[in-house]
C-alpha positions in Angstrom: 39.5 70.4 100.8 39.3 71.7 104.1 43.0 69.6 104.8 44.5 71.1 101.4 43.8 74.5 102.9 45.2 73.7 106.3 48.2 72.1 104.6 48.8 75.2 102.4 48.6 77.5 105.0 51.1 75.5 107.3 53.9 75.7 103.6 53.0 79.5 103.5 53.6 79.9 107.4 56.9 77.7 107.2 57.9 80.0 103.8 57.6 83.1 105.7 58.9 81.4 109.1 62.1 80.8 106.8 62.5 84.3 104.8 61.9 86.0 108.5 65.0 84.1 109.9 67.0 84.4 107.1 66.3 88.2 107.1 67.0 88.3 111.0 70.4 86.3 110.4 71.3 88.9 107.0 70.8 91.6 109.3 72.9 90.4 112.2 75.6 89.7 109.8 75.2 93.4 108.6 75.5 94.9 111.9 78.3 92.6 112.6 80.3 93.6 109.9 79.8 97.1 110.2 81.1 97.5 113.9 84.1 95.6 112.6 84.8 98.3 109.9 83.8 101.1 112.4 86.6 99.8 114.5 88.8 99.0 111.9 87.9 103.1 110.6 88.8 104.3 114.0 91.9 102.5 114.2 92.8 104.0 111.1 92.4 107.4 112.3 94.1 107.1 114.9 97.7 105.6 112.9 96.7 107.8 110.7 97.0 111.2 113.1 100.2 109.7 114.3 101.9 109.2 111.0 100.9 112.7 110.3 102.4 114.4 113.5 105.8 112.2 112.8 105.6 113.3 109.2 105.4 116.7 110.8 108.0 116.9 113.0 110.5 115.1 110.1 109.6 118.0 107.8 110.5 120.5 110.4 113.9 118.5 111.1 114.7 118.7 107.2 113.9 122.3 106.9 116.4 122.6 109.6 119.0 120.8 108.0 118.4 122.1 104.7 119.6 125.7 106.4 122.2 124.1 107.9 123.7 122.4 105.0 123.5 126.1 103.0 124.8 127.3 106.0 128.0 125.2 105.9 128.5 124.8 102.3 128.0 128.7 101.4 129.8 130.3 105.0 133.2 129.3 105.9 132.7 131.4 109.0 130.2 129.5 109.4 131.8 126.2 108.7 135.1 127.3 111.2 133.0 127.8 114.3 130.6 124.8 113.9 134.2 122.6 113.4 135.6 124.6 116.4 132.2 124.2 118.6 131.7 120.5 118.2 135.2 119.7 117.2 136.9 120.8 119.6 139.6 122.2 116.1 141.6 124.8 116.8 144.2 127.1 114.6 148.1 126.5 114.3 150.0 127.9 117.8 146.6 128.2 119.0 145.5 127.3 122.5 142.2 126.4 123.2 140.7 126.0 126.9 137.6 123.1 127.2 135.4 124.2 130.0 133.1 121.5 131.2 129.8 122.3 132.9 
């Protein structure tokens, strides 16, 4: 009797042996796996803030053009000395004088 208790308390040893290491390995994996999101998270963020200043600064560039195409469709002042400035156009019998810098 005295070996059947000996032998049962050497199973329930092993048995809790086994669900402490499989615990210790569960939580291992756990930590793991969560730095690996946390990075992956970070990362994120970061894109993230960049998309979001280049989203900016496209916004900013068609709020521009969008007043410059009302500009050049509505103004034909407008229109005459954008063609003339970057055009180099000029009028019939007109003379026009380039300066470089």
């Amino acid at each position: 009797m005295e070996q059947q208790t000996s032998n049962e308390r050497r199973r329930r040893i092993y048995i809790n042996l086994f669900w402490m290491a499989l615990t210790v390995v569960i939580a291992i994996c756990t930590v793991v796996v969560s730095i690996s999101t946390i990075g992956d998270m970070l990362r994120t963020r970061s894109e993230r803030r960049i998309v979001e200043r280049k989203i900016a600064v496209l916004e900013k560039k068609i709020a521009e053009d969008s007043i410059f195409i009302e500009q050049i469709t509505t103004s034909p002042e407008f229109m005459e000395r954008f063609a003339r400035e970057n055009y180099n156009m000029q009028r019939p019998g007109e003379t026009v004088y380039i300066l470089e810098e």
